[in-house]
Every structure is written in structure tokens, then in C-alpha cells.
C-alpha positions as CSV (number, residue, x, y, z in Angstrom):
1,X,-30.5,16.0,18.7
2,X,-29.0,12.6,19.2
3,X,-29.8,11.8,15.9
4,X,-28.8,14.5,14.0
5,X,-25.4,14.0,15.5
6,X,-25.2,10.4,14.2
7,X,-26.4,11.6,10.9
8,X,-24.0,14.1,10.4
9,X,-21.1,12.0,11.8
10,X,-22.3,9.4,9.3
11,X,-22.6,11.9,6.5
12,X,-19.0,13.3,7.1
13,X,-17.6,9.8,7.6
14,X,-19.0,8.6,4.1
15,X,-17.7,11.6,3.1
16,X,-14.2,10.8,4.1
17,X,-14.7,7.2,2.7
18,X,-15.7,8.1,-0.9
19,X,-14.2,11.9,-1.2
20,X,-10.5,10.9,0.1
21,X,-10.8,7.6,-2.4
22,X,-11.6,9.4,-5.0
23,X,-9.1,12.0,-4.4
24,X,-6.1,9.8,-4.0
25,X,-7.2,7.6,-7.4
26,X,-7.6,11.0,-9.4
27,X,-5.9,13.8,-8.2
28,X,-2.9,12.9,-6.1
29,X,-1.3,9.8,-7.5
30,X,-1.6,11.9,-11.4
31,X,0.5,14.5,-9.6
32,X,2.7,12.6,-7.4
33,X,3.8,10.0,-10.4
34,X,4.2,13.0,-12.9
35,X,6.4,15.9,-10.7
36,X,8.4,12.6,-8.6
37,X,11.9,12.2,-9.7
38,X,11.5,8.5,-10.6
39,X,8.9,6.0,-10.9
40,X,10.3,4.0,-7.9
41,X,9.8,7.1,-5.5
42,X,6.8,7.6,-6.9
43,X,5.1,4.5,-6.1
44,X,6.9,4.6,-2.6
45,X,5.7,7.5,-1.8
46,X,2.2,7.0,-3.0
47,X,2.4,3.2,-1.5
48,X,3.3,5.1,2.1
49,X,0.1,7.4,1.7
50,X,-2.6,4.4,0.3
51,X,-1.0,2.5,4.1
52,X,-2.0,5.3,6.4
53,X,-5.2,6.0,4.7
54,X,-6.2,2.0,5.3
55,X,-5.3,2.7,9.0
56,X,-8.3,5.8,8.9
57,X,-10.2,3.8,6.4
58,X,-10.7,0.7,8.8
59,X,-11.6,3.1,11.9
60,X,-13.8,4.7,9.9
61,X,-15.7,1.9,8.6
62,X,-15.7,0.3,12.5
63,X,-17.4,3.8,13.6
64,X,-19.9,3.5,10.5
65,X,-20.6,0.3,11.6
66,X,-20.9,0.8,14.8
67,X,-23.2,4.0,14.2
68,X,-25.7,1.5,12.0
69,X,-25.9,-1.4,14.3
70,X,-27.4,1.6,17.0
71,X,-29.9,2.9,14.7
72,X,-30.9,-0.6,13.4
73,X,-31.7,-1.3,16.9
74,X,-33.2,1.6,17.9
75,X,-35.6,2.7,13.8
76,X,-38.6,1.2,12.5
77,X,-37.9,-2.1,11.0
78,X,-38.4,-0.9,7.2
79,X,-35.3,1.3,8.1
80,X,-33.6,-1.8,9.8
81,X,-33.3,-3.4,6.8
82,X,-31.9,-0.2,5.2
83,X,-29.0,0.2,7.4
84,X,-28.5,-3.7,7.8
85,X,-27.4,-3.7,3.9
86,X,-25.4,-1.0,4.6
87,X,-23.5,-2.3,7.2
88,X,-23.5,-5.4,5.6
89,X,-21.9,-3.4,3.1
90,X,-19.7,-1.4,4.6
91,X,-18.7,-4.9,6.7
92,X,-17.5,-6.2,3.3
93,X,-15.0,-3.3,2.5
94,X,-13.8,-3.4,6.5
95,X,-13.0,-7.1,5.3
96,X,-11.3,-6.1,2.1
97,X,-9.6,-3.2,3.6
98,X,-8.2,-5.1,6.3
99,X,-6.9,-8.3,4.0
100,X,-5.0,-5.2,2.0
101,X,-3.3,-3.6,4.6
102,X,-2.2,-6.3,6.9
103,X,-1.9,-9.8,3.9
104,X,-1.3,-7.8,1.0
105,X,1.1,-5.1,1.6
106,X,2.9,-7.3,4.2
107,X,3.9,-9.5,0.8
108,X,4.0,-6.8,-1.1
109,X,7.3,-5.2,1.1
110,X,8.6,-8.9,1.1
111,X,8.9,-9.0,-2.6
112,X,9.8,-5.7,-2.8
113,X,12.9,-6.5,-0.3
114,X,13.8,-9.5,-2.4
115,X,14.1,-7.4,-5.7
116,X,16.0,-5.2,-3.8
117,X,18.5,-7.5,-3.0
118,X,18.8,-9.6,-6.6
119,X,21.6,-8.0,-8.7
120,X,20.7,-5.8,-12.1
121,X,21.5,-8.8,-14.5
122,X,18.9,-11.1,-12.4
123,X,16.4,-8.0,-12.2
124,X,15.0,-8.5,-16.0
125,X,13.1,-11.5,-15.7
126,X,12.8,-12.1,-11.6
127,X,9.6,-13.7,-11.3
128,X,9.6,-11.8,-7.9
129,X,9.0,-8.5,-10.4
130,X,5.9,-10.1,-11.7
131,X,4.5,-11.4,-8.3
132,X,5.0,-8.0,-7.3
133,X,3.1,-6.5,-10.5
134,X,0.2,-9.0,-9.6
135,X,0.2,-8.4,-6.0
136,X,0.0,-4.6,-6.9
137,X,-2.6,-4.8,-9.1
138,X,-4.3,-7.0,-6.9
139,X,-4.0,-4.1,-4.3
140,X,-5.2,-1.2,-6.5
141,X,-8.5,-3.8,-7.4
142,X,-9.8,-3.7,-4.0
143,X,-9.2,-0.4,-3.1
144,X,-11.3,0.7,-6.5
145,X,-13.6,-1.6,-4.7
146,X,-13.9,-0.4,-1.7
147,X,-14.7,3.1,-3.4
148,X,-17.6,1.5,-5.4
149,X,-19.0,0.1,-2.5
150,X,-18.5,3.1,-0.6
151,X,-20.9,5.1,-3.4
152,X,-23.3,1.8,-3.2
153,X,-23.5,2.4,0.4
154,X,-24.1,6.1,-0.3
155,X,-26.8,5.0,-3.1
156,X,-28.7,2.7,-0.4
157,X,-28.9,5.0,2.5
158,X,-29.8,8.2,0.0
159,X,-32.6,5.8,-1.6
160,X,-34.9,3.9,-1.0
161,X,-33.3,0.9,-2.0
């Protein structure tokens, strides 16, 4: 019974990981950036949403890894090893998820609130606009990562990897 429960707990957390990346990356930032009155909003508004889902990302990956560090203690040793890459796994995008939501975005909203403040005429070639650009695209590379890891981690606890 007790293991069911972790299994299913797992399954729907995994679930939550990969389902709600992929569903931010392909359906609601396409929708949000085409119906939103400007580009600026848009990406405000989709920036605001990618912050709160780190926030139920990270406590989701704490309860995955919490969940495998039980089982690896408690399964056969062939199945030890299974979960350990796992966690190991899902340890790496705790780490990458974390360095986005509390390094990244912090300098992200700095940049952003010295753009805000530079006049129109200084605006066209800040080098605080292409900071920003890199910092974004920085930002969007780890959470594609942390969606590829969170269907490796599917991969290697559906197979017997």
C-alpha cells in the first residue's frame, strides 16, 4: 500500500515536472505573446508565471528527491542504483532550477530596472538591453533543460536503464 502511494505520488509529480514544462514552452507562452497587447507585457506576464512555477518546480523536485532517497534505502540494490541516477538527476535540475530563480531572475529585474530608467535616445544601443537578451536566453536554456532531464528521468525509471 505504502508503495503504491509513493509510486503514484512519484508518477503525478513527474507528471507535473514534464507536463506543466511542456505546456508553458508550447502552449501558453504561443498564446500569451500572440493575443497580449505588447511584446513588453507579454514577456512580463509570461516572466511572472515561469517565477511561480520555479517556486512548485523546486518543491517538487525536493519531494521527488526525497521519495527516491526512501526507496533506495529501503529496494534491492539493482533498483538502488536505478533511483540513485534518478535523484542524481533530478538533484541536477533542483540545482539549475534554483540558480534560475534566485541568481538569474534576481539580475534579470536589475537590468530590467536600469532599462527602465535610461531615456529613449540611450535605449537603442544600452548594453544593459543585450545583457538582458543574454541573461534571458540564458534563462530559457536551463528551463529547456530541466524539461529534458525531467523526460531522462522519466526514460530511466520507465527502463531499465
Amino acid at each position: 500500500m505504502v508503495s503504491s502511494l509513493f509510486l503514484t505520488a512519484q508518477f503525478l509529480s513527474l507528471c507535473l515536472w514534464v507536463g506543466t514544462s511542456f505546456a508553458l514552452v508550447s502552449l501558453v507562452a504561443p498564446l500569451v505573446f500572440k493575443q497580449a497587447p505588447s511584446p513588453h507585457f507579454a514577456g512580463t506576464l509570461m516572466s511572472s508565471i515561469l517565477h511561480r512555477y520555479s517556486g512548485i518546480f523546486i518543491a517538487n523536485a525536493m519531494f521527488l528527491i526525497l521519495t527516491f532517497s526512501f526507496q533506495a534505502l529501503v529496494l534491492p540494490s539493482y533498483l538502488g542504483l536505478k533511483l540513485r541516477l534518478a535523484m542524481g538527476l533530478v538533484s541536477l535540475a533542483l540545482v539549475i532550477a534554483v540558480y534560475d530563480k534566485y541568481v538569474l531572475a534576481r539580475k534579470m529585474v536589475l537590468v530590467q530596472e536600469r532599462m527602465a530608467e535610461a531615456s529613449s535616445g540611450e535605449f537603442v544601443n544600452h548594453d544593459d538591453r543585450r545583457e538582458f537578451s543574454r541573461l534571458h536566453r540564458r534563462s530559457m536554456l536551463l528551463f529547456l533543460l530541466n524539461f529534458v532531464l525531467g523526460v531522462v528521468v522519466i526514460v530511466v525509471l520507465m527502463f531499465n536503464v
